[in-house]
C-alpha positions as a printed Julia matrix, in Angstrom:
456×3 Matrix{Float64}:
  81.68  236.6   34.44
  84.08  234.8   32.26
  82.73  231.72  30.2
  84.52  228.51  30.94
  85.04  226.58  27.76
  83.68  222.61  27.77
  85.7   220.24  25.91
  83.32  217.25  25.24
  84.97  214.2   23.82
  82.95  211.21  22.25
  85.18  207.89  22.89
  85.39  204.2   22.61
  85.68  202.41  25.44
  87.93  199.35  24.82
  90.97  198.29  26.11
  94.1   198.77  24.41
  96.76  196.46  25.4
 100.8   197.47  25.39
 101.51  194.02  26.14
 100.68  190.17  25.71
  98.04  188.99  28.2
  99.48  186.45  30.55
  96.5   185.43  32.78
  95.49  181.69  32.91
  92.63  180.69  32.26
  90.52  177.37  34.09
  89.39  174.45  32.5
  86.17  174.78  30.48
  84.45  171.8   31.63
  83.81  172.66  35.21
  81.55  175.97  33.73
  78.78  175.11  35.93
  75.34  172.85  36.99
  72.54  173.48  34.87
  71.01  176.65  34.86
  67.11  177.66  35.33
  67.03  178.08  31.47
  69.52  175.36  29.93
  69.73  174.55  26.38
  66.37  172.12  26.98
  64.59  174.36  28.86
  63.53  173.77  32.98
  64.38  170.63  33.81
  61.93  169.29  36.37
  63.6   170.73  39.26
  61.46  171.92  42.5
  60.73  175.69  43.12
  62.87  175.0   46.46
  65.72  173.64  43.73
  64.74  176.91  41.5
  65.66  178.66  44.2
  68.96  177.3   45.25
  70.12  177.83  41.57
  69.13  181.72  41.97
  71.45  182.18  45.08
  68.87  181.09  48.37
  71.63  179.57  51.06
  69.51  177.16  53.77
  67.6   174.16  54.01
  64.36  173.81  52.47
  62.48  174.7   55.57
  64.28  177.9   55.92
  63.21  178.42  52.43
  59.53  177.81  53.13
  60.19  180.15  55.97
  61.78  182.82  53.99
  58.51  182.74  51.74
  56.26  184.17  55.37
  58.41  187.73  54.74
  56.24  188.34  51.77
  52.86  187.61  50.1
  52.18  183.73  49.91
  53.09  182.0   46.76
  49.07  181.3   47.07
  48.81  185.24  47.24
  50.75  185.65  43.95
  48.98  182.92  42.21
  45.03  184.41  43.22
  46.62  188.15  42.18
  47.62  186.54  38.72
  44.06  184.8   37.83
  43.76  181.36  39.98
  39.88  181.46  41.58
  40.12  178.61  44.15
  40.7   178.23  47.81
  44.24  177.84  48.91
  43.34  173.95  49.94
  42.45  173.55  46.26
  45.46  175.35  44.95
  48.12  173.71  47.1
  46.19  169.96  46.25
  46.8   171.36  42.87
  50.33  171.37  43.24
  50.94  168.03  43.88
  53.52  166.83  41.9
  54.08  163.47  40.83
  55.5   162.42  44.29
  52.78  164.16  45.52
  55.21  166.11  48.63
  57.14  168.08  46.0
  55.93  169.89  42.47
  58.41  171.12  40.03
  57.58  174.67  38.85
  55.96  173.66  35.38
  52.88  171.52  37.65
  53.07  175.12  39.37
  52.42  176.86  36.25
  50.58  174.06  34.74
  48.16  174.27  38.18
  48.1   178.21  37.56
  47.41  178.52  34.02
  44.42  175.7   34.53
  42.61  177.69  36.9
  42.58  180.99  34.86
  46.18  182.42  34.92
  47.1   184.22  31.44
  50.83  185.63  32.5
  53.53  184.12  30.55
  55.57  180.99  32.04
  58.82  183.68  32.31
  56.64  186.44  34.02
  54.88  184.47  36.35
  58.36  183.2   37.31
  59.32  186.57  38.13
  56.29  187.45  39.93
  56.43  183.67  41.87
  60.3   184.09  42.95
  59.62  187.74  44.09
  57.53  186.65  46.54
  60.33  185.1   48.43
  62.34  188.21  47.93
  64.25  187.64  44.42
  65.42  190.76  42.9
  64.49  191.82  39.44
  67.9   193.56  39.02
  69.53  189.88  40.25
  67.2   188.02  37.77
  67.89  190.11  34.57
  72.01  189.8   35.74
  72.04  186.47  35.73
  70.73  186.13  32.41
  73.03  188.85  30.54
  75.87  187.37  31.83
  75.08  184.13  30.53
  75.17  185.53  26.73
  78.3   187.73  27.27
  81.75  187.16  26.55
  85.21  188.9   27.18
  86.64  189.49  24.1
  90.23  189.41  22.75
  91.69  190.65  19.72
  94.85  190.67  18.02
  96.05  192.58  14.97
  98.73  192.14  12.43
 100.79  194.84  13.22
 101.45  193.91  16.76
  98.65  195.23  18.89
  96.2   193.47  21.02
  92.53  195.19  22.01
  90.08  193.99  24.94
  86.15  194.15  24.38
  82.99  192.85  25.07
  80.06  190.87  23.33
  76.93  189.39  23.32
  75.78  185.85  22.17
  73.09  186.1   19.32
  73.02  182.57  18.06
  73.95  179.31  19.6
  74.17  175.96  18.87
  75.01  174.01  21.78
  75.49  170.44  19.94
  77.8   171.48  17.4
  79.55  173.71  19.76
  78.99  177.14  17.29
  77.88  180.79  18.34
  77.63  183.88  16.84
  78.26  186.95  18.64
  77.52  190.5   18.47
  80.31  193.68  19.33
  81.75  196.77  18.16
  83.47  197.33  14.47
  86.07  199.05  16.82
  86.71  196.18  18.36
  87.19  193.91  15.7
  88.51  195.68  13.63
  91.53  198.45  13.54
  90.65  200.87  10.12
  89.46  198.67   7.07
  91.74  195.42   9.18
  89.92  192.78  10.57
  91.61  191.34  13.32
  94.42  188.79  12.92
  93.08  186.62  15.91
  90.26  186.34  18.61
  89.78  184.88  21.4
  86.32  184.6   23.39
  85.59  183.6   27.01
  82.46  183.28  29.28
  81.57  184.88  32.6
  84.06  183.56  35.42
  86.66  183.37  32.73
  89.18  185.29  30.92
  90.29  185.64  27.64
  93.87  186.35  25.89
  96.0   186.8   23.0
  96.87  183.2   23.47
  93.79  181.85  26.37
  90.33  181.01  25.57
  88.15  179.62  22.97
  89.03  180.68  19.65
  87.06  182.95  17.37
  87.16  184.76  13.7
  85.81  187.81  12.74
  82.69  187.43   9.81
  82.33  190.82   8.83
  81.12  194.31  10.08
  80.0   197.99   9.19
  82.45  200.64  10.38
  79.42  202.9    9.91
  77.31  201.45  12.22
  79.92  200.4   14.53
  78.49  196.46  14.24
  80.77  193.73  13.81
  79.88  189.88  13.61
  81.94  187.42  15.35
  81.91  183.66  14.88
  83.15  180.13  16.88
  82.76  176.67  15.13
  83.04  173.69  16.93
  84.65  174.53  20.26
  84.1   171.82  22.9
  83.88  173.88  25.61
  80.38  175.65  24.05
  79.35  171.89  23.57
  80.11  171.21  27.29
  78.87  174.45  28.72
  75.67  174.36  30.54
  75.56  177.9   31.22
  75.3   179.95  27.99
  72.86  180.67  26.53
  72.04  183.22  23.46
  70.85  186.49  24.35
  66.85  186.75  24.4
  66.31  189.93  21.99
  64.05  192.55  23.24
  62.57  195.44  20.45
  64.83  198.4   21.41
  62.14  201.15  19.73
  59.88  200.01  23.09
  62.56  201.3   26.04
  61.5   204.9   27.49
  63.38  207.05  29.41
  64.0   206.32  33.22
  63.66  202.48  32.32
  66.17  200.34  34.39
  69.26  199.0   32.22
  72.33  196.85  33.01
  75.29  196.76  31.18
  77.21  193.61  30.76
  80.9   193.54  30.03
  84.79  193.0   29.96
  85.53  196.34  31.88
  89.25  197.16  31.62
  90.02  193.63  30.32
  89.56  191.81  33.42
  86.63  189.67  32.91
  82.82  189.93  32.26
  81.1   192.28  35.07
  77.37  193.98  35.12
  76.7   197.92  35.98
  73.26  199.25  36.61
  71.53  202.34  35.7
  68.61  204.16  33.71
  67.98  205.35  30.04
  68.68  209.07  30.1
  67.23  209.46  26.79
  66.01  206.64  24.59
  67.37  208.65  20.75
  70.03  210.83  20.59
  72.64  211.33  17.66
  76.04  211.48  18.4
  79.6   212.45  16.81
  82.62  210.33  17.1
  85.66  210.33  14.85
  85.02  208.07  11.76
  86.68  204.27  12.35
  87.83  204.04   8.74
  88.06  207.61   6.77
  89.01  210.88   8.57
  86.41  212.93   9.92
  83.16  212.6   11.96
  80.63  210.17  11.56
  77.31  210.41  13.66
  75.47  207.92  15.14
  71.94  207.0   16.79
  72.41  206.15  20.1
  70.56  205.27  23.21
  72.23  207.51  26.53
  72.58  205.58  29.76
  73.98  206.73  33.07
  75.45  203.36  33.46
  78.89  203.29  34.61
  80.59  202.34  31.25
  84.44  202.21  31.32
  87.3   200.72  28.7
  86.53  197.61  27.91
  82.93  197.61  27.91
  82.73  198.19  24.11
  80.66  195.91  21.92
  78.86  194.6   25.49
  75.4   194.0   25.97
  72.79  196.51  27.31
  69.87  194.65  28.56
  66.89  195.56  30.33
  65.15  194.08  33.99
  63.73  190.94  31.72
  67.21  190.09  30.63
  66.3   190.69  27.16
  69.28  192.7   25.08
  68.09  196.21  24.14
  71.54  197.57  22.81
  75.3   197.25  22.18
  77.48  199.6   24.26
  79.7   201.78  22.12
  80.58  204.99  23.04
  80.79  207.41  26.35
  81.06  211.05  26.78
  84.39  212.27  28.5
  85.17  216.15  29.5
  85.05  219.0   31.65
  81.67  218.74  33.7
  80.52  215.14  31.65
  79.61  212.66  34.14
  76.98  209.36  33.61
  76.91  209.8   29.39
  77.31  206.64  27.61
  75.94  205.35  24.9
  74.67  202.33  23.09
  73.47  201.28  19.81
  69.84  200.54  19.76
  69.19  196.73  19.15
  66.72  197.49  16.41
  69.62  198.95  14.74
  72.38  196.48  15.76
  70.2   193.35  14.68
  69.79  194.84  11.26
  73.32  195.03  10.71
  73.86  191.35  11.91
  70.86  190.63   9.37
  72.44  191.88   6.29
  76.21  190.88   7.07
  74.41  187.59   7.38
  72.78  187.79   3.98
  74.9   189.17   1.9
  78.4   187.45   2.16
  79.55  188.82   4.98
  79.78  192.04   3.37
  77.61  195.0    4.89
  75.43  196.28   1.92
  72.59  199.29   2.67
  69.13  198.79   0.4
  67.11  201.27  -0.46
  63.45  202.61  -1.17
  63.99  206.23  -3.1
  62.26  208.17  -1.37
  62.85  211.27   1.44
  60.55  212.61   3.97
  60.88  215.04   6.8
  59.52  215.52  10.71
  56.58  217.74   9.95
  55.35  218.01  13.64
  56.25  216.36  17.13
  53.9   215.44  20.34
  54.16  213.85  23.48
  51.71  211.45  24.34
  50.6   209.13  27.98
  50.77  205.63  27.09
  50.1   203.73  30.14
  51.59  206.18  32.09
  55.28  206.98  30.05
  55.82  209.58  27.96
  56.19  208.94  24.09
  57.12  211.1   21.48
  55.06  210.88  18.23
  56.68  211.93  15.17
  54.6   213.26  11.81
  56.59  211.84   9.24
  55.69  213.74   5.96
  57.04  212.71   2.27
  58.87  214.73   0.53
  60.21  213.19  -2.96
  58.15  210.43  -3.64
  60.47  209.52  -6.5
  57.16  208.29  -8.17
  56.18  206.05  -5.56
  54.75  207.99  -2.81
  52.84  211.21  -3.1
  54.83  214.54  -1.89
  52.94  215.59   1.44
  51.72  211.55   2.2
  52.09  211.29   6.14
  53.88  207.54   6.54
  51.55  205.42   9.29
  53.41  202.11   9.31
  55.43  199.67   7.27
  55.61  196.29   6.25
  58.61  194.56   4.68
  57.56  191.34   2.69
  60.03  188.48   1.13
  58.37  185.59  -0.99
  54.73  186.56   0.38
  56.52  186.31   3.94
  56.53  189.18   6.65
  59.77  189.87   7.38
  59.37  192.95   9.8
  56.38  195.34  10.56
  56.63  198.94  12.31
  53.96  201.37  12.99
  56.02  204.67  12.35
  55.91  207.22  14.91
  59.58  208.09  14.76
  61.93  209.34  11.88
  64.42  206.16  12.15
  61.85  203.89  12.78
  61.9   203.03   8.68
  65.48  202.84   7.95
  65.84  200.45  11.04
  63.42  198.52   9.23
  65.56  198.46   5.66
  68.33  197.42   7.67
  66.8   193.7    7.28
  65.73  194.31   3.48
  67.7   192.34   0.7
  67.04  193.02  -2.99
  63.73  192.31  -4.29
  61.88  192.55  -1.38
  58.83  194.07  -1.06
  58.01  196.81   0.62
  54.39  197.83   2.22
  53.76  201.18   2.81
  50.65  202.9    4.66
  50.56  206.66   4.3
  47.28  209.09   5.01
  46.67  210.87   1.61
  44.67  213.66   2.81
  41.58  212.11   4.22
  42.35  209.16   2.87
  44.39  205.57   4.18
  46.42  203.71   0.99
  48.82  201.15   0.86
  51.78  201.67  -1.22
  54.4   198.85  -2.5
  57.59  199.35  -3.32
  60.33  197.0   -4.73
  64.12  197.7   -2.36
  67.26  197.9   -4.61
């Protein structure tokens, strides 16, 4: 039988454009009412209002109606902690007009009788028992941190992306946003211009709200991208900065979304699964010539041009990853790929810190994957990593066996990790700046130790 050869190809997925972008784009001011989570937080609206801002159509009988499909809001409340008779709960509820409460007395009434869930998870577990869907809910909220993305270079060519919303500071009309080095960049060139826009609008060499480029590491494929002062962030009541979820927790058949600029033609959201939550891949290098691998998460997302530098977020809306990459070949289907956010926020952490200039720290010392299991941790599967020293560099005994790590800045914790995996401590350096202190604890045969270390 004659062996078929596989070409697999590792690309970037953003869009390349031959020409100026033309589209018009809609004035800023009409972005929208305020959403469930403005800039100040819930606003005193009724769950029925609550509702109506999360896409229920009808009067607010039909919505009281709608709530007899599936268990009682009562029924939600007892299965989350509240003790008392339904007469007692719904006298509870009472809100100041005493007809209709606004969901913090419903939360307030909850938590006083007992509840412990969070005011964002009860939420969830409150609007899905009128039917809302978790895949909805987390949607709503990428899209309100991502932006289209448009770049233009000084030798003539133009490039559509994606990003995500990091930092935001609605009264002075400033963000920071996270995407691709591929995308802002072209080699060792930042780009000449950029333009940003929000969901429901598009952005162009010459439409939307105007951007620079801070700095970005072609090696990590992160890029930092900045807007000052634009009146339409100030005016917005819509965005919001991306809630930031610790990417080392996602496990394999977890539900993602991807949210981005697919093909240029404004902000969009795909769903899918983490096919595996580490894998290193090859792509060619963005600056020098050759390869250059990265750590990646795999999705079976549908990721297409366009979508570089977008967020991947899981069902709480938090952002887990940036999309980067996808797989393309002969018998390659459902492959893409995105940069954990535990890897992506350290990069945004020492651009930040260190002029805008990318600079790795380091420890001196190398260790090795002495063994592997697979453990049950509340029912997923988790891989468990022995991570064994090898050259100390007269810090760490050879043969110590790392437990967990601690990075310290002027008697401040920084970042803490129990290590389990291999990248798990060079994620952590990624936040380090000089001087630093970090706190190592290793098993030395029988024994536990600290050890501290100064980063350079």
């Amino acid at each position: 039988m004659q062996k078929l050869a596989k070409k697999i190809t590792v690309v970037l997925i953003l869009v390349l454009m031959l020409g100026l972008l033309t589209a018009c784009i809609p004035d800023f001011s009409s972005l929208g009412v305020k959403g469930a989570n403005g800039a100040d937080g819930i606003d005193g609206r009724s769950a029925y209002q609550i509702a109506v801002d999360n896409g229920f159509v009808g009067t607010e009988k039909q919505w009281l109606e709608s709530l007899m499909n599936g268990p009682s809001a009562y029924e939600v409340a007892v299965k989350n902690g509240y003790s008392g008779t339904e007469a007692e709960w719904l006298e509870s509820l009472k809100g100041k007009d005493a007809v209709s409460p606004t969901i913090e007395e419903i939360y307030a009434a909850y938590l006083a009788n007992g509840g412990a869930l969070s005011f964002a998870d009860f939420l969830k577990e409150y609007l899905a028992s009128w039917g809302y869907d978790q895949v909805e809910y987390a949607a709503q909220l990428a899209l309100r941190s991502a932006v289209s993305i448009v770049c233009e270079f000084s030798n003539g060519s133009a490039a559509a992306g994606s990003g995500v919303i990091v930092e935001y500071d609605k009264a002075n009309g400033n963000a920071l946003i996270l995407t691709n080095y591929h995308v802002a960049y072209t080699g060792t060139s930042r780009a000449r211009t950029v333009r940003i826009a929000p969901y429901g609008y598009r952005a162009g060499t010459d439409i939307g709200i105007e951007a620079r480029v801070l700095g970005g590491s072609p090696d990590y494929d992160i890029a930092v991208i900045e807007v000052t002062g634009s009146d339409e962030l100030k005016s917005s009541t819509v965005i919001r900065k991306a809630d930031l979820a610790d990417s080392d927790g996602i496990t394999v058949g977890e539900k993602v979304l991807a949210a981005g600029n697919p093909f240029g033609a404004g902000l969009a959201v795909t769903a899918g699964i983490v096919s595996q939550d580490s894998e290193i891949i090859e792509m060619d290098a963005l600056v020098a010539g050759g390869a250059k691998t990265h750590r990646t998460i795999r999705i079976d997302t549908a990721i297409n041009s366009g979508n570089s530098g977008g967020g991947l977020f899981n069902l709480d809306g938090k952002l887990v990853g940036i999309i980067n990459a996808k797989r393309i070949g002969e018998d390659v289907e459902g492959a893409g790929s995105a940069i954990p956010m535990n890897i992506a926020y350290g990069v945004y952490v020492n651009i930040m810190a260190n002029g805008y200039e990318f600079t790795p720290k380091k420890i001196g010392i190398e260790y090795k994957i002495s063994n592997t299991s697979v453990i049950l941790d509340a029912g997923k599967l988790v891989i468990v990593e022995t991570i064994e020293v090898t050259s100390g560099k007269g810090v760490i005994d050879t043969g110590d066996i790392l437990l967990s790590a601690k990075l310290v800045r002027n008697a401040s914790t920084v970042a803490e990790k129990a290590i389990i995996r291999s990248f798990q401590l060079p994620d952590l350096l990624l936040q380090a700046r000089t001087g630093d202190r970090l706190e190592v604890t290793v098993r030395r045969g029988s024994e536990i130790k600290v050890v501290s270390m100064t980063v350079v």
